[in-house]
N, C-alpha and C positions, 0 to 999 in steps of 0.2 A: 271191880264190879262196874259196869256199864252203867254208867248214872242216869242216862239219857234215861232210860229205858226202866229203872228202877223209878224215876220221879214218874211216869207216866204208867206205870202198874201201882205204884202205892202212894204217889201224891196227886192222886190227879183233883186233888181240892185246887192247888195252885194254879191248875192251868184256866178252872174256870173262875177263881177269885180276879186274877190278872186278867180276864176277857170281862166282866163287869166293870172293873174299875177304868177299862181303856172306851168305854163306851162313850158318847158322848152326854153331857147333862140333858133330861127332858127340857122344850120349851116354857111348860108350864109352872115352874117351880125348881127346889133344890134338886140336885144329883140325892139319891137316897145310899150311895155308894161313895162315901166320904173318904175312905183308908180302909186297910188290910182287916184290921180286928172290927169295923164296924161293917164291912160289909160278909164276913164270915156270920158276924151275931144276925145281921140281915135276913139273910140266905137261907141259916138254922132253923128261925124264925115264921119267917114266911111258906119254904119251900120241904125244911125237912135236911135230916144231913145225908140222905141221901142225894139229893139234889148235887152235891158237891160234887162227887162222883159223875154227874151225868157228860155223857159222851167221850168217852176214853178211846173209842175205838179210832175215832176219826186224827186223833191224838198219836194214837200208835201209828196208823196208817203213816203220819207226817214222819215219825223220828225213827221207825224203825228202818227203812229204805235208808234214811239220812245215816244212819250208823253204821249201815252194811259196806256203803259207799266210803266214808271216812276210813274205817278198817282194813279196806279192799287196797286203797293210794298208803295207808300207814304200810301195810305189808311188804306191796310195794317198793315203797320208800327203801323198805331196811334191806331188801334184799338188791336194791343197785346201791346200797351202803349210803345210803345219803343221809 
């Protein structure tokens, strides 16, 4: 199974948990995005679980080209036997 491609159709919570937490802290106060399970509670909270979800596409846009390509030089590869 193409994992790439599976985390970005049915986990795309991680992709945007991992773009919160890389954000930088506000000037005015704590980061409200401390670690993984508080800013999931965060997010639910605030935004809704749909939220998690939001923008997969721009997601796929990046990994699906990047898979076609890896695929493309693996095939490659096997067929000058390397």
């Amino acid at each position: 199974m193409p994992w790439k491609e599976w985390d970005a159709g049915e986990c795309g919570d991680g992709e945007v948990i991992r773009t919160r937490l890389q954000q930088p802290p506000p000037t005015d106060g704590p980061s409200k995005y401390t670690g993984l399970w508080r800013t999931l509670r965060v997010g639910i909270a605030e935004e809704g679980a749909r939220s998690l979800y939001g923008g997969p596409s721009a997601h796929l846009m990046r990994v699906i080209p990047n898979s076609a390509v890896m695929y493309a030089i693996y095939e490659a590869a096997l067929r000058m036997n390397f």
